[in-house]
C-alpha positions, 0 to 999 in steps of 0.5 A: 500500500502506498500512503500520502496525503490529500493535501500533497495529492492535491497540491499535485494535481492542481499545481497544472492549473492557473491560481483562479481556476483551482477554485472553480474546478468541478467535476470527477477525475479518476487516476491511475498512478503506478507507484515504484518502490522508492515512491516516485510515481508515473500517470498511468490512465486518466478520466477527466470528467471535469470543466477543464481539460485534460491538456490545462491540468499538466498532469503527466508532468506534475504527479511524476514531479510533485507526488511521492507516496510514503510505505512502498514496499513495493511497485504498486499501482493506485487508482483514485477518484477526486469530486470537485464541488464547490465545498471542496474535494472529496477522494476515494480509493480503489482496490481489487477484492474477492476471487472474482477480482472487481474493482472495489471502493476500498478508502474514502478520505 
């Protein structure tokens, strides 16, 4: 499991975006981010469901530059879910559960 904090995720994910727009975004983004052992990270996939576009956000550049993940004891891949409203921004982690290996909500911050 790779460990960070909503507030570095975020810093991470926003620092793309002019000062005015990181208020104003809204919309769902889903990230894939594969996780090395020494924690640097590299986007993997992307749905940008959001009022800016995914060229605006820069976000191949600023997660491999802005975001590393704590307690990796190996390569991992993460795959989260961030909802921005006008009260803020909400998270939610995935993970793969069962024999059958859905895809299942597994963390909500």
């Amino acid at each position: 499991m790779a460990e960070q904090t909503n507030k570095e995720i975020l810093s991470a994910l926003l620092s793309g975006l002019p000062e005015k727009a990181r208020t104003q975004v809204r919309g769902i983004l889903t990230l894939q981010i594969m996780v090395e052992e020494n924690g640097s990270s590299c986007l993997v996939s992307l749905r940008n469901e959001t009022n800016y576009t995914t060229r605006k956000w820069h976000l191949p550049e600023n997660i491999s530059q802005r975001l590393t993940w704590h307690h990796v004891k190996k390569k991992v891949s993460v795959v989260l879910a961030v909802k921005f409203s006008e009260k803020g921004a909400q998270f939610l982690r995935y993970g793969i559960e069962g024999l059958n290996r859905e895809w299942k909500p597994i963390k909500t911050w």
